[in-house]
C-alpha positions as CSV (number, residue, x, y, z in Angstrom):
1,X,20.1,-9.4,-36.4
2,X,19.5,-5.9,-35.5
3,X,21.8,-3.3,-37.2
4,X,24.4,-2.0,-35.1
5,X,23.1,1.4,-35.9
6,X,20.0,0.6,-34.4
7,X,20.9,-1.0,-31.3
8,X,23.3,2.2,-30.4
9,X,20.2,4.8,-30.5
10,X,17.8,2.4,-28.7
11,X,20.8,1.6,-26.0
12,X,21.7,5.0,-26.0
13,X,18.4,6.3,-25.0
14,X,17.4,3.5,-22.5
15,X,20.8,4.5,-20.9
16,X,19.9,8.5,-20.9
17,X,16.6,7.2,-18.9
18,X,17.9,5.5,-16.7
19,X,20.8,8.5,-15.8
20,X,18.4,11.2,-15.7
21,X,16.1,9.1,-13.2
22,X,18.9,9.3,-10.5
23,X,18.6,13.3,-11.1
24,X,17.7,16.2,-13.5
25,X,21.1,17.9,-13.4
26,X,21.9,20.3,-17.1
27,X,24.0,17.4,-18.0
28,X,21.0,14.3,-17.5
29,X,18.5,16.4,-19.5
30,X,20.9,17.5,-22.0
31,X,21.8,13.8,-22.5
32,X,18.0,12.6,-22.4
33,X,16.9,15.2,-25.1
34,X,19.9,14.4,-27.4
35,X,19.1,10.3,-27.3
36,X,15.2,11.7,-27.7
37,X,16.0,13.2,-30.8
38,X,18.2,10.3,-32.5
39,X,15.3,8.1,-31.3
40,X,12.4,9.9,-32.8
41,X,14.8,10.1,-36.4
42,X,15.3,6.5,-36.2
43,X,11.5,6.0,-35.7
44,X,10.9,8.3,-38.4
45,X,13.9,6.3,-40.8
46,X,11.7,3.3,-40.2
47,X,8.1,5.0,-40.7
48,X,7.8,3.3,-44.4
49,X,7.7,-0.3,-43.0
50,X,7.4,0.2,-39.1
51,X,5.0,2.9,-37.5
52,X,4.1,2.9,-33.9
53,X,2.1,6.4,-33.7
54,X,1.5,5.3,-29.8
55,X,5.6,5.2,-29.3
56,X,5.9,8.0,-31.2
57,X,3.8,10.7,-29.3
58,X,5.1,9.1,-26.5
59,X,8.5,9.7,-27.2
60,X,7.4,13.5,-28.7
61,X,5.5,14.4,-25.5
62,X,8.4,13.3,-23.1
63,X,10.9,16.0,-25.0
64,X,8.4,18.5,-25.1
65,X,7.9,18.1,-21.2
66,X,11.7,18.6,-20.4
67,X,11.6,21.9,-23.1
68,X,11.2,24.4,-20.4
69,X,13.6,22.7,-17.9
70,X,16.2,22.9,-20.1
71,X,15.3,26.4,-21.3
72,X,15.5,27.2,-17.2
73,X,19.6,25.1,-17.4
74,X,20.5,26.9,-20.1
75,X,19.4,30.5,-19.0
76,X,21.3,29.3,-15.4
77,X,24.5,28.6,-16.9
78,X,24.3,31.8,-18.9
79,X,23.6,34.1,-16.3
80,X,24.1,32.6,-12.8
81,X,21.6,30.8,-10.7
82,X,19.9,27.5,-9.9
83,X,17.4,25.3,-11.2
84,X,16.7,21.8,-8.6
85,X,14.2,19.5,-10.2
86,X,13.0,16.4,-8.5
87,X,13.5,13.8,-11.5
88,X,10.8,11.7,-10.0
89,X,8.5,14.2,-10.9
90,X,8.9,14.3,-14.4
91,X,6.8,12.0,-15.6
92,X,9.0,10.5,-18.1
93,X,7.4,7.2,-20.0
94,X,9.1,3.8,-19.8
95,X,9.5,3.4,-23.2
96,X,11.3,0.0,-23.1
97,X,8.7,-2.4,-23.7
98,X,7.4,-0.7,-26.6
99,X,11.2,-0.4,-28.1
100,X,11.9,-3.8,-27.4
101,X,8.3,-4.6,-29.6
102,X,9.6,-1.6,-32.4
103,X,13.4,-3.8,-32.3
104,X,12.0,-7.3,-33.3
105,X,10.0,-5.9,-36.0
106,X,13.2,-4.1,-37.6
107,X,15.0,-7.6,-37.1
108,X,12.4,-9.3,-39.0
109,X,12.5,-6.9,-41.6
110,X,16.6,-7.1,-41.8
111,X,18.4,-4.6,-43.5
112,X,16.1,-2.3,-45.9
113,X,18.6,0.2,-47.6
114,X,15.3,1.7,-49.4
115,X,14.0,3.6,-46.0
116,X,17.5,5.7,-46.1
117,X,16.8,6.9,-49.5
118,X,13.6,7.7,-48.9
119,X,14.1,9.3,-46.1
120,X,16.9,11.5,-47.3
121,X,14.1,12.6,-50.1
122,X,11.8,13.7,-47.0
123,X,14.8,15.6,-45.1
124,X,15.6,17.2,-48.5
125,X,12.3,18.2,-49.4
126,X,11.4,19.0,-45.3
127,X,14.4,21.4,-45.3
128,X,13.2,23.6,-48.7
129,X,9.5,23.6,-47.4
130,X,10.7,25.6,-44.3
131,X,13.5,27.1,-46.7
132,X,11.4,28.6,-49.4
133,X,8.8,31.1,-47.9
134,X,7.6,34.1,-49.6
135,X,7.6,37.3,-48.0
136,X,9.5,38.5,-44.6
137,X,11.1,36.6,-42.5
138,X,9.6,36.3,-38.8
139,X,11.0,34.5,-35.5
140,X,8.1,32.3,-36.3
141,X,9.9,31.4,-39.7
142,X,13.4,30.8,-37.9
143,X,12.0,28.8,-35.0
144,X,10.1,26.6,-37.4
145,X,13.4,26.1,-39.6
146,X,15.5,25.3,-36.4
147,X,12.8,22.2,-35.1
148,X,13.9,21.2,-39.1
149,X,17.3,21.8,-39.5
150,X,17.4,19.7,-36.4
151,X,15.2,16.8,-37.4
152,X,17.8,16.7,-40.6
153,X,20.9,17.0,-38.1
154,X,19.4,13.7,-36.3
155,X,18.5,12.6,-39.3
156,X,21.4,12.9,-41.4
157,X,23.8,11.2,-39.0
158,X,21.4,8.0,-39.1
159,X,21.8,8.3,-43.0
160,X,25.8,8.9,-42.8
161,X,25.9,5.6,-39.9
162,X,24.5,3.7,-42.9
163,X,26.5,5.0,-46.0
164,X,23.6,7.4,-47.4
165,X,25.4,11.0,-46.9
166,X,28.0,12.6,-46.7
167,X,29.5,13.7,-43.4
168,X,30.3,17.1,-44.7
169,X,26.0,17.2,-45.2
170,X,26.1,16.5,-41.4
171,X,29.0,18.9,-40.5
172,X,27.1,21.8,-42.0
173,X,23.5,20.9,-40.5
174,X,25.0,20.6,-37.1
175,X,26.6,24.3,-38.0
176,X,23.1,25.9,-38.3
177,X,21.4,23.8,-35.8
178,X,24.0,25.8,-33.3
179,X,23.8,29.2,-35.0
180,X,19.5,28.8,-34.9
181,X,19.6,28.0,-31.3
182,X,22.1,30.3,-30.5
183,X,19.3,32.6,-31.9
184,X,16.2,30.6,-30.0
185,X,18.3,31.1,-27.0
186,X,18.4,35.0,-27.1
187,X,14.9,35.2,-27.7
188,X,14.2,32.7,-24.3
189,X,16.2,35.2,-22.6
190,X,14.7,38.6,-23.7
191,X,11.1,36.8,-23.0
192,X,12.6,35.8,-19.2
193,X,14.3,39.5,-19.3
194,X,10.8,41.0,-17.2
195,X,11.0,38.4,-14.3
196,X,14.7,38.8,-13.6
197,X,16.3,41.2,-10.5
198,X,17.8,43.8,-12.1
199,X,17.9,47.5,-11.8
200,X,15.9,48.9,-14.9
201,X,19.4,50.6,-16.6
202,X,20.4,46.6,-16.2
203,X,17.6,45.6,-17.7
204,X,17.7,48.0,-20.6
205,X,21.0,47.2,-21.2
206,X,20.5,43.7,-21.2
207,X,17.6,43.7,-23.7
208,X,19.0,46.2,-26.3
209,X,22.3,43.7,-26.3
210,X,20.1,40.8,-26.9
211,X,18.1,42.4,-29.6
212,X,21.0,43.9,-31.4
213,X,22.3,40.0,-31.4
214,X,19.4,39.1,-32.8
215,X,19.3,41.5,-35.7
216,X,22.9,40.5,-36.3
217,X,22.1,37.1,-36.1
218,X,19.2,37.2,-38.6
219,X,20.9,38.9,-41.1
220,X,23.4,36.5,-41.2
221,X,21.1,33.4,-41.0
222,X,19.7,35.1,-44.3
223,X,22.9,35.8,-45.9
224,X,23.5,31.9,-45.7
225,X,20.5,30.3,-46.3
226,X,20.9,29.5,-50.5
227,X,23.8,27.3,-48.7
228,X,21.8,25.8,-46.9
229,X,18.9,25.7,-49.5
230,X,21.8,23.4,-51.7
231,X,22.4,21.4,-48.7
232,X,18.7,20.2,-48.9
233,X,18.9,19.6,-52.4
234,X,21.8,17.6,-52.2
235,X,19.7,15.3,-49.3
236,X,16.4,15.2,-52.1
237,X,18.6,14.6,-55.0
238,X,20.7,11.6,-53.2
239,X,17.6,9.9,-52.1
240,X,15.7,10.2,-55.6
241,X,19.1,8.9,-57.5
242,X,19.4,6.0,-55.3
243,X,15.6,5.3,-56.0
């Protein structure tokens, strides 16, 4: 049979379709993108013996397609406002068919503790790629470590489900993810700051607080990242020692 662990991400996200088709409220899409993600990691777990690219940029294009809506939920709860989205017109893929095709071939295979370990070696070595860069830092840098520190968040908590990690690796991944998107969600904001009805002193004001957070932020992101940096090694080293 199935592993338990496998059946809650693929239950999870049929159930996150089906609540988001009766409406795109903050809560439906925040729900949807979260089952996405441990979906796509679970894919990913499973790359080594089961790879379904079709599924895969199926599943990657229907997150990238909510990205802005939730950017718009976000900024709304923020700073007032609404954002009505008929969920009908999302154009969200019925994955179900294809996951029920993905689920028999992981029952066939049974358990297969060697895709944890390997894929704790790619989330280690994923993590100091995007860690290690020469030079100065730019937003690019940050917003390309955040998409990563998130794929190991997801990731990770597949690997501490089955015994792999630790849950103190998890606890400190799902720490940065937060402080990196607190960081992406500044910069939405200052790039929405044009289009928004305020007076220009409001404006100003808003846009010099949002850029003083940011410097504050960065410096602080930078200040922490050899923890992090250890963090990743702790993910490469567990999966090569296991090998």
């Amino acid at each position: 049979m199935i592993m338990d662990r496998e059946r809650k991400v693929i239950s999870g996200f049929l159930a996150a379709h089906a609540t988001l088709a009766q409406g795109a409220s903050e809560t439906a899409v925040h729900g949807y993108r979260i089952a996405a993600r441990r979906l796509q990691s679970l894919l990913a777990l499973w790359r080594p013996l089961i790879y379904k690219p079709k599924l895969e940029r199926r599943l990657a294009r229907a997150i990238n397609r909510l990205s802005a809506l939730r950017d718009a939920q976000v900024h709304a709860l923020r700073f007032g406002g609404e954002v009505q989205v008929d969920s009908r017109k999302l154009g969200l893929p019925d994955l179900a068919a294809e996951l029920r095709d993905w689920r028999q071939r992981c029952e066939e295979w049974g358990c297969q503790p060697c895709v944890g370990e390997i894929y704790a070696m790619y989330l280690g070595q994923g993590l100091l790629e995007h860690i290690d860069i020469e030079g100065r830092w730019t937003p690019r840098h940050w917003h390309r470590l955040r998409l990563m520190v998130k794929e190991a968040r997801y990731g990770c908590e597949l690997l501490v489900q089955g015994g792999q990690a630790s849950p103190s690796w998890l606890a400190g991944l799902s720490e940065w993810q937060e402080r990196l998107g607190q960081l992406q969600d500044r910069r939405q904001w200052l790039k929405r700051l044009p289009e928004e009805a305020l007076k220009d002193e409001e404006r100003a004001a808003r846009q010099h607080t949002l850029e003083r957070q940011m410097k504050i932020r960065c410096r602080e992101l930078a200040s922490w990242l050899p923890a992090l940096r250890e963090l990743a090694l702790k993910l490469l080293r567990s999966g090569a020692a296991a090998g």
